[in-house]
CHARMM-style PDB file with segment names, atoms N, HN, CA, C and O in Angstrom:
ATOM      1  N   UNK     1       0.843  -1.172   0.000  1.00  0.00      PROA
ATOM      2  CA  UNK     1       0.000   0.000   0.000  1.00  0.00      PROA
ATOM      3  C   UNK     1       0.887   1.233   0.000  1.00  0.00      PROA
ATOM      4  O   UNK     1       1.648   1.258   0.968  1.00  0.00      PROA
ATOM      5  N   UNK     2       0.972   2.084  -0.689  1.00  0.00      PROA
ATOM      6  HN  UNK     2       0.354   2.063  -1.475  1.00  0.00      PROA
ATOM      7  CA  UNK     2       1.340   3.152  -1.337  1.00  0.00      PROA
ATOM      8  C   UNK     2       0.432   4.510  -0.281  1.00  0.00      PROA
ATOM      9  O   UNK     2      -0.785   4.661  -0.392  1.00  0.00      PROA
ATOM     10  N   UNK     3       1.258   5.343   0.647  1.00  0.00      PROA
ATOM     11  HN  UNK     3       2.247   5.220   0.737  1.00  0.00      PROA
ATOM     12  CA  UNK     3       0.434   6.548   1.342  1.00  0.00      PROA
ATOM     13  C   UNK     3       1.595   7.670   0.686  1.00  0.00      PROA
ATOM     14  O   UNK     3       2.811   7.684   0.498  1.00  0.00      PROA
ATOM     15  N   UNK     4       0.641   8.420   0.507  1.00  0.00      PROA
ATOM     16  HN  UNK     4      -0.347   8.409   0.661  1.00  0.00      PROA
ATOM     17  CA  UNK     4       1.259   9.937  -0.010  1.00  0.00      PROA
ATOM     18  C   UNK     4       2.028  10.870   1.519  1.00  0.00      PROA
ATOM     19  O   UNK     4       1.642  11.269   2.618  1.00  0.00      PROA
ATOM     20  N   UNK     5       3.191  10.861   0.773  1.00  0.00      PROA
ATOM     21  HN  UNK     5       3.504  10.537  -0.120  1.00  0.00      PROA
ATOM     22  CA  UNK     5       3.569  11.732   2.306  1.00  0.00      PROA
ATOM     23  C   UNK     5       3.544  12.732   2.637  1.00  0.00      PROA
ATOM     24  O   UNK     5       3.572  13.573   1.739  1.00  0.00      PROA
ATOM     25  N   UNK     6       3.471  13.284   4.223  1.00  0.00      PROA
ATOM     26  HN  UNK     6       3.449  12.600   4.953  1.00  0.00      PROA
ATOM     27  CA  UNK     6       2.909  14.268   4.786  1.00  0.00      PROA
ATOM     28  C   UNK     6       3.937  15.622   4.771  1.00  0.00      PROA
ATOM     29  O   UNK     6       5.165  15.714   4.764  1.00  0.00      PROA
ATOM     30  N   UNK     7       3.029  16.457   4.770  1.00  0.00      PROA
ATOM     31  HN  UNK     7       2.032  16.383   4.775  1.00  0.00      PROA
ATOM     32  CA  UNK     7       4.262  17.297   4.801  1.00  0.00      PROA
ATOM     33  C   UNK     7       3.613  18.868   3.474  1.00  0.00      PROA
ATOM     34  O   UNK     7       2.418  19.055   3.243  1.00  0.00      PROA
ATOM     35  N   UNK     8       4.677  19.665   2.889  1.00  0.00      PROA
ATOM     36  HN  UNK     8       5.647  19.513   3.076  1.00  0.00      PROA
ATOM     37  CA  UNK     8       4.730  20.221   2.127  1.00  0.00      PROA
ATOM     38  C   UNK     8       4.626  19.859   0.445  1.00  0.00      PROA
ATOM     39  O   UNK     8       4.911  20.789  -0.309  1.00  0.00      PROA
ATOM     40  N   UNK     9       4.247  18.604  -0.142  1.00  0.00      PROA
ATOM     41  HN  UNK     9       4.016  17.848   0.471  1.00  0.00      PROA
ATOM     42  CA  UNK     9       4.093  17.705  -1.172  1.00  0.00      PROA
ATOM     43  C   UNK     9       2.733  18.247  -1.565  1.00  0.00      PROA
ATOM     44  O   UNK     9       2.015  17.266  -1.371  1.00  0.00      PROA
ATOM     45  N   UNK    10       2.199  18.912  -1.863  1.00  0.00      PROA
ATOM     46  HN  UNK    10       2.782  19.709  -2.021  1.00  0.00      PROA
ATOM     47  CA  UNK    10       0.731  18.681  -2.580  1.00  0.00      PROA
ATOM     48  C   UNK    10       0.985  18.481  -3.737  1.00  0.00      PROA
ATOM     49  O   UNK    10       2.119  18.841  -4.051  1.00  0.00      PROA
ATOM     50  N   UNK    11       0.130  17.857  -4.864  1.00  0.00      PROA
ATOM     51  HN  UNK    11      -0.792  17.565  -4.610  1.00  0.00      PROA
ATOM     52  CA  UNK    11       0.327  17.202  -5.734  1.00  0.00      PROA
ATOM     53  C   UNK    11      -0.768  17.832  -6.449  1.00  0.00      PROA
ATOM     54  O   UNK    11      -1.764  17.811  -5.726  1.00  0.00      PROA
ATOM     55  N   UNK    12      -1.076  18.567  -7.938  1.00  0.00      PROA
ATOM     56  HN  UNK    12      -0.267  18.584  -8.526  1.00  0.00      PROA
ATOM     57  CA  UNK    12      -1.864  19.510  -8.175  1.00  0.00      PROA
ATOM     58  C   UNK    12      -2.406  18.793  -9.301  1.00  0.00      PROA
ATOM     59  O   UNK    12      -1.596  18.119  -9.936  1.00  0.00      PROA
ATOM     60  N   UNK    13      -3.748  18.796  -9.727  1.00  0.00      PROA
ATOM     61  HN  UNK    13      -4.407  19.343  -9.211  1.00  0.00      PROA
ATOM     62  CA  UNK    13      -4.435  18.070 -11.235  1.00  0.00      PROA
ATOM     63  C   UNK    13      -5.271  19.572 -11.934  1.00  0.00      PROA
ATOM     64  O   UNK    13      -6.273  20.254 -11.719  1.00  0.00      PROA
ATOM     65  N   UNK    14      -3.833  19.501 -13.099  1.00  0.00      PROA
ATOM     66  HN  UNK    14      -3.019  18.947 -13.274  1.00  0.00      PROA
ATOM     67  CA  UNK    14      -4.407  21.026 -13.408  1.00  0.00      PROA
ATOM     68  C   UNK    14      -5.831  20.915 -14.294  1.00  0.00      PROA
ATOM     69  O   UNK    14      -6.574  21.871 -14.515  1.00  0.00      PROA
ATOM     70  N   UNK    15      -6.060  19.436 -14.784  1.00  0.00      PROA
ATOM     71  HN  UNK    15      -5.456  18.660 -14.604  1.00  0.00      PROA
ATOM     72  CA  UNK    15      -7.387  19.683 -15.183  1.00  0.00      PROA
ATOM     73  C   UNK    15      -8.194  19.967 -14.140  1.00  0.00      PROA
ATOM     74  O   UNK    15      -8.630  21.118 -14.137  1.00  0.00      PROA
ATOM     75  N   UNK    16      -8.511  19.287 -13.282  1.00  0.00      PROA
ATOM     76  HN  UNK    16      -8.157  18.352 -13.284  1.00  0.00      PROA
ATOM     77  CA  UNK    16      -8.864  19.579 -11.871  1.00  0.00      PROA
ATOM     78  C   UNK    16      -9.421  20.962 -11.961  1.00  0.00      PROA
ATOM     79  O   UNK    16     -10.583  21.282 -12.215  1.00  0.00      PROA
ATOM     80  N   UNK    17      -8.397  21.726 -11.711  1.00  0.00      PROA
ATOM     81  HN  UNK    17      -7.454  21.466 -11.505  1.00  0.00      PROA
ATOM     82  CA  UNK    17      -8.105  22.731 -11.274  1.00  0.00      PROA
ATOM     83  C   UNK    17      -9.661  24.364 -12.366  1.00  0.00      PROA
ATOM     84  O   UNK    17     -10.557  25.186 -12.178  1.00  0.00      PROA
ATOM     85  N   UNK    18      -8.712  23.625 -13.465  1.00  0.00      PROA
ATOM     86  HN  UNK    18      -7.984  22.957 -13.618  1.00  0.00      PROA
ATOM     87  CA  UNK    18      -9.101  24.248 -14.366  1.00  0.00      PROA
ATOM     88  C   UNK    18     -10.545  24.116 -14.365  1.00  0.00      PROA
ATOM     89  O   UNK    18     -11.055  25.236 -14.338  1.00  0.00      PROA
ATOM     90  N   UNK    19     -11.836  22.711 -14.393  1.00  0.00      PROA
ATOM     91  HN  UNK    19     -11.422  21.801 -14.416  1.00  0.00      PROA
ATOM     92  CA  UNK    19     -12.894  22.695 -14.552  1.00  0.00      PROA
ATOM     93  C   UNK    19     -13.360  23.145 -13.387  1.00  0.00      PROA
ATOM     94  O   UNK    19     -14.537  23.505 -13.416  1.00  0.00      PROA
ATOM     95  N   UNK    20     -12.652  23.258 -12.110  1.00  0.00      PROA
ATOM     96  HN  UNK    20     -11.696  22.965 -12.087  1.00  0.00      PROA
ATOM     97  CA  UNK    20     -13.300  24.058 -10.693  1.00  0.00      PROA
ATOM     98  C   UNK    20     -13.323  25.602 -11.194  1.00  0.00      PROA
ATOM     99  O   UNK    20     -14.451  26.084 -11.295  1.00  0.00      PROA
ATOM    100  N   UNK    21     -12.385  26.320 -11.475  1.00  0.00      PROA
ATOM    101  HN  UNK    21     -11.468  25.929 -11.393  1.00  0.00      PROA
ATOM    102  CA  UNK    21     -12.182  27.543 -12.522  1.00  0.00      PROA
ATOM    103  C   UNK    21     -13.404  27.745 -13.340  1.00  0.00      PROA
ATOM    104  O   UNK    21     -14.183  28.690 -13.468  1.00  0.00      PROA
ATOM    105  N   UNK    22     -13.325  26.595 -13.836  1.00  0.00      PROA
ATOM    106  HN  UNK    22     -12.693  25.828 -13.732  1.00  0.00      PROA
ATOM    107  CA  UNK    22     -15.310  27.011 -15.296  1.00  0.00      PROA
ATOM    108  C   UNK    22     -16.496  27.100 -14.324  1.00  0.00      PROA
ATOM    109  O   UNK    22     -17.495  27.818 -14.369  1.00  0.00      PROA
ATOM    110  N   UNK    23     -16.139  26.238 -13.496  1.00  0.00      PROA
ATOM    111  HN  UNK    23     -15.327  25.655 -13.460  1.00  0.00      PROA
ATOM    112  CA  UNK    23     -17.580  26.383 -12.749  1.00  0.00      PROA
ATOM    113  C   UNK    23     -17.950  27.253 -11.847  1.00  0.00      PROA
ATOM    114  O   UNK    23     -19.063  27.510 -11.390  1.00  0.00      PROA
ATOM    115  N   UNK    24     -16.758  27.748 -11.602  1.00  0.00      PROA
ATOM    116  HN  UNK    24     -15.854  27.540 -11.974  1.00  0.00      PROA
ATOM    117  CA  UNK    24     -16.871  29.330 -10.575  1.00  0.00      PROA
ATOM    118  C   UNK    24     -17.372  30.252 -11.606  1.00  0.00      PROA
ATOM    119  O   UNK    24     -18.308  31.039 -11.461  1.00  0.00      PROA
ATOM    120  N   UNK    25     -16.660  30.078 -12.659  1.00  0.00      PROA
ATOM    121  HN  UNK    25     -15.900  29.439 -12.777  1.00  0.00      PROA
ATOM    122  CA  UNK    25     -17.260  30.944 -13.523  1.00  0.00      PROA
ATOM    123  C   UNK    25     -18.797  31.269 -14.084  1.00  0.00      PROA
ATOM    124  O   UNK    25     -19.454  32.292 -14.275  1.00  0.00      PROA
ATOM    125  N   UNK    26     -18.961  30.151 -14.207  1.00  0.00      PROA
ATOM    126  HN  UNK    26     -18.427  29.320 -14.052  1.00  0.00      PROA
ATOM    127  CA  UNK    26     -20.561  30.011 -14.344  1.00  0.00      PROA
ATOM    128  C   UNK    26     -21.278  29.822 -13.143  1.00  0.00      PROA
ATOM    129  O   UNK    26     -22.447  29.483 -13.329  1.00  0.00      PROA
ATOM    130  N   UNK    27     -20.837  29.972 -11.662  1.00  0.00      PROA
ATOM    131  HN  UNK    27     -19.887  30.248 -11.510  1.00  0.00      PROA
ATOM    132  CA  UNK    27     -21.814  30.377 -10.584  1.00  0.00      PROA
ATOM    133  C   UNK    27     -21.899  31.745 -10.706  1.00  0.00      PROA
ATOM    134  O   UNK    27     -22.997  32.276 -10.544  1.00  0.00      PROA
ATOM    135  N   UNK    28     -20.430  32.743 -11.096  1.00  0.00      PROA
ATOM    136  HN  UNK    28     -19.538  32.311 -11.228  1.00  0.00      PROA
ATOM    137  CA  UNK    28     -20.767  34.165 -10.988  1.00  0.00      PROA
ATOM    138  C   UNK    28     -21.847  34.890 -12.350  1.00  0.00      PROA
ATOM    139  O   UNK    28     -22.612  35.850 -12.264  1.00  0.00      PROA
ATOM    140  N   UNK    29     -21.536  33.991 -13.577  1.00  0.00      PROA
ATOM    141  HN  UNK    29     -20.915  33.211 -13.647  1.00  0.00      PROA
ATOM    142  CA  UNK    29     -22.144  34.314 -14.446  1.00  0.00      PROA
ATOM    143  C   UNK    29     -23.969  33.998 -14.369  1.00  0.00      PROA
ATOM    144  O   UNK    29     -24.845  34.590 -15.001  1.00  0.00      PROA
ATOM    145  N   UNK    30     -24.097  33.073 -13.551  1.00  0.00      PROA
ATOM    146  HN  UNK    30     -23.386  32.592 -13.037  1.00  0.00      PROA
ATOM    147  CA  UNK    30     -25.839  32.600 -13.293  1.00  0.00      PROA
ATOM    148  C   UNK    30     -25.553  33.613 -12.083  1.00  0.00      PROA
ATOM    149  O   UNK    30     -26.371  34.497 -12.338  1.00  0.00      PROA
ATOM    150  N   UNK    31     -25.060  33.910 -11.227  1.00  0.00      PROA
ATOM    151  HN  UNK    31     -24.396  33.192 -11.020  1.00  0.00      PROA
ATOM    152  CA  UNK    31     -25.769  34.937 -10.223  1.00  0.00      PROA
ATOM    153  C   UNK    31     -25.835  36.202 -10.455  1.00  0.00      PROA
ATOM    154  O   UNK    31     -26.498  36.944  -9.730  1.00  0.00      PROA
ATOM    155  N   UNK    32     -25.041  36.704 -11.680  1.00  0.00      PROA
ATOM    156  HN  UNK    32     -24.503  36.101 -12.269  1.00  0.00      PROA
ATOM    157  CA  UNK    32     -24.885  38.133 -12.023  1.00  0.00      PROA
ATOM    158  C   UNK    32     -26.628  37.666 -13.087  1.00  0.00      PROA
ATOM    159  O   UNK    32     -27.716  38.240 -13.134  1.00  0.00      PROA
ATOM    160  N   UNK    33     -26.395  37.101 -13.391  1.00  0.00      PROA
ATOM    161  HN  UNK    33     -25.511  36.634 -13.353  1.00  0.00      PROA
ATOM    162  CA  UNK    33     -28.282  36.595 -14.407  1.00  0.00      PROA
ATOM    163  C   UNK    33     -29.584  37.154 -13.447  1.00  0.00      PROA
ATOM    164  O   UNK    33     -30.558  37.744 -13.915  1.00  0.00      PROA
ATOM    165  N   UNK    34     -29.400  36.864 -12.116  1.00  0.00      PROA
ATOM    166  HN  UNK    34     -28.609  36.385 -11.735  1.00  0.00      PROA
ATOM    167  CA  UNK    34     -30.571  36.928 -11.288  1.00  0.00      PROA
ATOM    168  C   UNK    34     -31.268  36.173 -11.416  1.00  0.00      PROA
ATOM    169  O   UNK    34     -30.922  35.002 -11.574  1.00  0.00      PROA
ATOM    170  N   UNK    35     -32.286  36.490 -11.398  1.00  0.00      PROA
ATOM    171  HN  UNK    35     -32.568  37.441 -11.270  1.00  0.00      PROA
ATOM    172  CA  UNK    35     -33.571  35.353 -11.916  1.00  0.00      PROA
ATOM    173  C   UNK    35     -33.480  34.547 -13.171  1.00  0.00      PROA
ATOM    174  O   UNK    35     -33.917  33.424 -13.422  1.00  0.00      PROA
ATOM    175  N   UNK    36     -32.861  35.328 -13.838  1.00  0.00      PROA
ATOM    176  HN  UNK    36     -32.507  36.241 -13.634  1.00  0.00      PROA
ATOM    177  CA  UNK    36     -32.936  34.511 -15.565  1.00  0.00      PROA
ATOM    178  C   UNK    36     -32.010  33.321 -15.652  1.00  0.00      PROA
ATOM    179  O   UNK    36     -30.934  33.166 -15.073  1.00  0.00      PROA
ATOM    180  N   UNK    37     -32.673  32.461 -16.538  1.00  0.00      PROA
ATOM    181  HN  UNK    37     -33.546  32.587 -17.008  1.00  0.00      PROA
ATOM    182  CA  UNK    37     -31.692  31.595 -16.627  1.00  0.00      PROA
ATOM    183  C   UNK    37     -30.637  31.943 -18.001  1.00  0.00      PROA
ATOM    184  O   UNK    37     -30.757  32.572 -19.052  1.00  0.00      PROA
ATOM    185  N   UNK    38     -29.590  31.171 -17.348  1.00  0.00      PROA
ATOM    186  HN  UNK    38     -29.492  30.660 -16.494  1.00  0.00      PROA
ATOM    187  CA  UNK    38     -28.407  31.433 -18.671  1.00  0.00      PROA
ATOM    188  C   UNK    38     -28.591  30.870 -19.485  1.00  0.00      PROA
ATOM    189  O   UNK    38     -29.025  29.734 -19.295  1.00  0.00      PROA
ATOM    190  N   UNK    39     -28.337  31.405 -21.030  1.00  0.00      PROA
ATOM    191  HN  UNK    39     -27.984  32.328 -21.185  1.00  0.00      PROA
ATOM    192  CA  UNK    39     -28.753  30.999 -22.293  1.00  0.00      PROA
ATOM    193  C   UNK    39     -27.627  29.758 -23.322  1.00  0.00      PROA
ATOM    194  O   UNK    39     -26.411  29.939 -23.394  1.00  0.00      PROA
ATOM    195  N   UNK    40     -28.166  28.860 -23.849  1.00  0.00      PROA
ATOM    196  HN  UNK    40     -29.153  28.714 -23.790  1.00  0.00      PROA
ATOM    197  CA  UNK    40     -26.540  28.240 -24.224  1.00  0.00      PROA
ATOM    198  C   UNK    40     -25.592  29.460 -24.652  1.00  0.00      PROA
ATOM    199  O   UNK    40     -24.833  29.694 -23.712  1.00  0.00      PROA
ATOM    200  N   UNK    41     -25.405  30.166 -25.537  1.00  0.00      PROA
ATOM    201  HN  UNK    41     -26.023  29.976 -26.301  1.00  0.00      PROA
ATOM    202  CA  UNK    41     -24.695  31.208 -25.914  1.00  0.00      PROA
ATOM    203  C   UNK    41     -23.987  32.173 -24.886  1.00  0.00      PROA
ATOM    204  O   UNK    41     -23.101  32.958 -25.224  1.00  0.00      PROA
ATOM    205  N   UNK    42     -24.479  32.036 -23.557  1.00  0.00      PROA
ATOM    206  HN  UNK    42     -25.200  31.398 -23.283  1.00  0.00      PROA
ATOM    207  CA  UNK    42     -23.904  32.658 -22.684  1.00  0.00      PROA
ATOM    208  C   UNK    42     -23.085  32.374 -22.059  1.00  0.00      PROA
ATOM    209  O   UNK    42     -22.074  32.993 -21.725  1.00  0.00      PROA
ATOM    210  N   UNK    43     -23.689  30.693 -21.668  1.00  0.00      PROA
ATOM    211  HN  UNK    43     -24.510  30.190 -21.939  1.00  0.00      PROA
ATOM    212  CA  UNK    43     -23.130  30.093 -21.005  1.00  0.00      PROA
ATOM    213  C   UNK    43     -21.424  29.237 -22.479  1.00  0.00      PROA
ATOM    214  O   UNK    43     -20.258  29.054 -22.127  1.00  0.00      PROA
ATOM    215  N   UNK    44     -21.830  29.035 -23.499  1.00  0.00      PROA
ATOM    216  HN  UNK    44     -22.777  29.183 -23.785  1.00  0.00      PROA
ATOM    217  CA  UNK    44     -20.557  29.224 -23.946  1.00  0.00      PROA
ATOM    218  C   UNK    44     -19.548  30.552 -23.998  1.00  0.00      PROA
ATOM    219  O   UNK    44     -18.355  30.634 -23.704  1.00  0.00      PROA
ATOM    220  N   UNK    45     -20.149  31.198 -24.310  1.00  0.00      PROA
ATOM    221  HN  UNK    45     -21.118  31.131 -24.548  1.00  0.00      PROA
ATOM    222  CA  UNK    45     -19.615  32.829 -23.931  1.00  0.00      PROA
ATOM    223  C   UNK    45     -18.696  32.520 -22.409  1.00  0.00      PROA
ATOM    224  O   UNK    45     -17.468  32.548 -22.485  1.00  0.00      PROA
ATOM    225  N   UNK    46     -19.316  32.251 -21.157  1.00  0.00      PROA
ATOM    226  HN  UNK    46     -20.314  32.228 -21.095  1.00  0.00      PROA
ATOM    227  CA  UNK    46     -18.313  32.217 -20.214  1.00  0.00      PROA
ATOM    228  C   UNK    46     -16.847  30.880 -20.173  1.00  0.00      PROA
ATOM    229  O   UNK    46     -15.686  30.936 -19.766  1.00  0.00      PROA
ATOM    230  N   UNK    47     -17.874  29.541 -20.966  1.00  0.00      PROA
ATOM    231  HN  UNK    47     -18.817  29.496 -21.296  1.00  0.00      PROA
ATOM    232  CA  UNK    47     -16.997  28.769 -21.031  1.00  0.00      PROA
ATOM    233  C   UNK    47     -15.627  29.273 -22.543  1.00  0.00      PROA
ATOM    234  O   UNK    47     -14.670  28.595 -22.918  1.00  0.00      PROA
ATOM    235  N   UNK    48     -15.903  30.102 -22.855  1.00  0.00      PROA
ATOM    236  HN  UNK    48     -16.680  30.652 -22.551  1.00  0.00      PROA
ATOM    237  CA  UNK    48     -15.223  30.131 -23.972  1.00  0.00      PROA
ATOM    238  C   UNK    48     -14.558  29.154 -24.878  1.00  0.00      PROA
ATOM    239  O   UNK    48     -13.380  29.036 -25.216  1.00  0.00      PROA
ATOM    240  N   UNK    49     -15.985  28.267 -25.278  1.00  0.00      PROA
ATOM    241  HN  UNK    49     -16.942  28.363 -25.004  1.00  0.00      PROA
ATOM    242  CA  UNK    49     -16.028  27.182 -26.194  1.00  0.00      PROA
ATOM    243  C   UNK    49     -15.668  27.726 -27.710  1.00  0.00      PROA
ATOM    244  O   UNK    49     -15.096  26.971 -28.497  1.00  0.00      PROA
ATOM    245  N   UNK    50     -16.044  29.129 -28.098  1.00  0.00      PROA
ATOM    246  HN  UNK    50     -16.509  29.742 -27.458  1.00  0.00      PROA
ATOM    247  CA  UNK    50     -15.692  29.998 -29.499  1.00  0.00      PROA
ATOM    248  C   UNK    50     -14.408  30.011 -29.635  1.00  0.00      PROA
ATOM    249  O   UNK    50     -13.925  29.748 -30.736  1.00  0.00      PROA
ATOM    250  N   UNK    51     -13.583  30.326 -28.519  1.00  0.00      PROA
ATOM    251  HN  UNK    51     -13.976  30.540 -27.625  1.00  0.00      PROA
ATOM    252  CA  UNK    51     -11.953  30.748 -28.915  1.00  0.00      PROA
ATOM    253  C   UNK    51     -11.511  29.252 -28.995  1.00  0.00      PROA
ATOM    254  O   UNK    51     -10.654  28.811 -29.760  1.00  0.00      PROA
ATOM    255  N   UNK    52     -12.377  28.401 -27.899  1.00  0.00      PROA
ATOM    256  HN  UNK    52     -13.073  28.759 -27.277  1.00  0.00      PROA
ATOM    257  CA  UNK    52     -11.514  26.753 -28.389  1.00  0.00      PROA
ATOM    258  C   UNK    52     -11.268  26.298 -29.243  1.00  0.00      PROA
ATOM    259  O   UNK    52     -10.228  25.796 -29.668  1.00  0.00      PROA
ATOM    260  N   UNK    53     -12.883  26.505 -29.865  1.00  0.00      PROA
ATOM    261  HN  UNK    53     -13.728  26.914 -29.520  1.00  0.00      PROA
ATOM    262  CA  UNK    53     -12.887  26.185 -31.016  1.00  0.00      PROA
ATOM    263  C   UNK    53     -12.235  26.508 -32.230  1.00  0.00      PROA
ATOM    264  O   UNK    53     -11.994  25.703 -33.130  1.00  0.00      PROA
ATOM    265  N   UNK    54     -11.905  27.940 -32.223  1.00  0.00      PROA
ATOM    266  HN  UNK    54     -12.100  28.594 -31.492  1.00  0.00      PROA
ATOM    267  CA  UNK    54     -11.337  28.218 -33.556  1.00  0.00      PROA
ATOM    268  C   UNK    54      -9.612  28.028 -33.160  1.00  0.00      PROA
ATOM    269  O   UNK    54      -8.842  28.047 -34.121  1.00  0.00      PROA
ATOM    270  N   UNK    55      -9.083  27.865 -31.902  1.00  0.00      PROA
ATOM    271  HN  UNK    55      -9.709  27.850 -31.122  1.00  0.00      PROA
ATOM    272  CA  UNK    55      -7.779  27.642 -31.352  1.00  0.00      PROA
ATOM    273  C   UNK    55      -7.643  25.877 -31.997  1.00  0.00      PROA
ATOM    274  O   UNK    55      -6.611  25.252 -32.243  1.00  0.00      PROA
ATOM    275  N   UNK    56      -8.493  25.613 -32.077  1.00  0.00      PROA
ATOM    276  HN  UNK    56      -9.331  26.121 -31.877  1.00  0.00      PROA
ATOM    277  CA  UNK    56      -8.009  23.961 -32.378  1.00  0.00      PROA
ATOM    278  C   UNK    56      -8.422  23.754 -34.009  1.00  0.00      PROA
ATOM    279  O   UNK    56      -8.499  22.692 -34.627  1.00  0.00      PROA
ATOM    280  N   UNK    57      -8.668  25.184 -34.513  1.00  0.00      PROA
ATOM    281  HN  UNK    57      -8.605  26.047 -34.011  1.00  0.00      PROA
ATOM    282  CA  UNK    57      -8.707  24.592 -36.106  1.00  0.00      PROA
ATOM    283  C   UNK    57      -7.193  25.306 -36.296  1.00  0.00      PROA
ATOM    284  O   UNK    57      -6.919  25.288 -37.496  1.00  0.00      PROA
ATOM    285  N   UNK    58      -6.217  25.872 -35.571  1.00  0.00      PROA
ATOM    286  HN  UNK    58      -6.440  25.886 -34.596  1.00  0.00      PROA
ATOM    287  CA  UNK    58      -5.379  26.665 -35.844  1.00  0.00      PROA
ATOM    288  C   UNK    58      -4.089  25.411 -36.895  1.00  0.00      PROA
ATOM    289  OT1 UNK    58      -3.046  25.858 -37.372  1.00  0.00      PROA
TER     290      UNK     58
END
């Protein structure tokens, strides 16, 4: 059995990291909404699925 050791070691999962990042994003973006709900277009708008997209036809 394999234990991670204690200490100053954190060990970081930048995808992790990154999809906690989108989803903060889209709690501030649905609470700045108010009542409304977010629209797909918006909600890609915060995920910035447009720049991905055209970044991966590059």
């Amino acid at each position: 059995m394999h234990v991670a050791p204690v200490g100053g070691t954190a060990v970081q999962d930048h995808v992790a990291l990154a999809e906690i990042e989108l989803c903060g994003e889209l709690i501030i973006a649905a609470s700045a909404a108010h009542e409304e709900r977010l629209s797909l277009e918006s909600i890609d708008e915060v995920l910035k699925v447009a720049e991905e997209r055209d970044s991966s036809r590059d």
